[in-house]
C-alpha positions in Angstrom: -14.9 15.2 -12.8 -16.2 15.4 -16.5 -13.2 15.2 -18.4 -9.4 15.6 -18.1 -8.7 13.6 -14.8 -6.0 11.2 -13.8 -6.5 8.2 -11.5 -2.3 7.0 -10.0 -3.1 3.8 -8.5 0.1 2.4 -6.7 -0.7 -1.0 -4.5 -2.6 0.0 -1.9 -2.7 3.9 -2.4 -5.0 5.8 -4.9 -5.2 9.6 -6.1 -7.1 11.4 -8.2 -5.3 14.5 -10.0 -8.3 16.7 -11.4 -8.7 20.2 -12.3 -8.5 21.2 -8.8 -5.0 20.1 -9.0 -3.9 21.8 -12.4 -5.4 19.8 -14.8 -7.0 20.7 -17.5 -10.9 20.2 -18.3 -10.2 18.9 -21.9 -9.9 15.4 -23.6 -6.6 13.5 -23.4 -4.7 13.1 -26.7 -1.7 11.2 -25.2 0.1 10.1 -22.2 3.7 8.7 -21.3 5.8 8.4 -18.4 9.8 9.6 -18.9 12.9 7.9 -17.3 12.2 10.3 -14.3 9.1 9.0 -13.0 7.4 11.9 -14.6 3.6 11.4 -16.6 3.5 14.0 -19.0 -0.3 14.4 -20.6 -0.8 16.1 -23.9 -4.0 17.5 -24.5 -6.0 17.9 -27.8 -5.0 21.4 -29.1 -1.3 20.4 -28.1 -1.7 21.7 -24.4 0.9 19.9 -21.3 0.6 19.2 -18.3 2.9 16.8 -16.2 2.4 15.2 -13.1 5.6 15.0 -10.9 6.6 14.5 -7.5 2.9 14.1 -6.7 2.1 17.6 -8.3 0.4 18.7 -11.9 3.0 21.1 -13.3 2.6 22.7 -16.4 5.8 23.1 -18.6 7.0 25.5 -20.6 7.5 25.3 -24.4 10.5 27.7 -24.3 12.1 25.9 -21.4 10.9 22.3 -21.3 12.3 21.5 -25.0 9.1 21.0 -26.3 7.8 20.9 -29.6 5.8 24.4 -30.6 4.2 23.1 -33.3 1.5 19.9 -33.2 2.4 16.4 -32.9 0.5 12.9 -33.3 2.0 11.0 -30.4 4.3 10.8 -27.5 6.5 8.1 -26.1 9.5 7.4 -24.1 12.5 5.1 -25.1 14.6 2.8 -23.1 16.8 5.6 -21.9 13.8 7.5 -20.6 14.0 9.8 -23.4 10.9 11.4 -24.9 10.2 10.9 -28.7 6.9 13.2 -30.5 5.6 12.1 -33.8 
């Protein structure tokens, strides 16, 4: 694992989400968890992946209600809402 892994560390268990698992091999440019439970990783170049239910998923820009165009930062609000910058 060069780049572009995840370490979940809850009490006593511990996983490692890699490429193996959907991720992608390229440097972290954010990270935030929504009201869900979901981790949602934004890549540099503006690339997604989330981590759900224990699975890498990787959402859609058409469906998923994300923003097409760049963005600085990600972050969740009280509600669990996302917010981009």
């Amino acid at each position: 694992m060069d780049r572009g892994g995840v370490v979940y560390l809850n009490g006593d268990r511990t996983k490692i989400f890699t490429q193996k698992d959907g991720l992608m091999d390229a440097q972290v440019k954010t990270m935030t968890e929504d009201g869900d439970g979901t981790l949602w990783i934004v890549y540099l170049g503006n690339s997604f992946r989330q981590i759900k239910d224990g699975k890498v998923v990787t959402p859609s820009v058409q469906n998923g209600g994300l923003p097409a165009e760049g963005f600085n930062f990600m972050t969740c609000d009280q509600r669990g809402q996302l917010w981009w910058t």
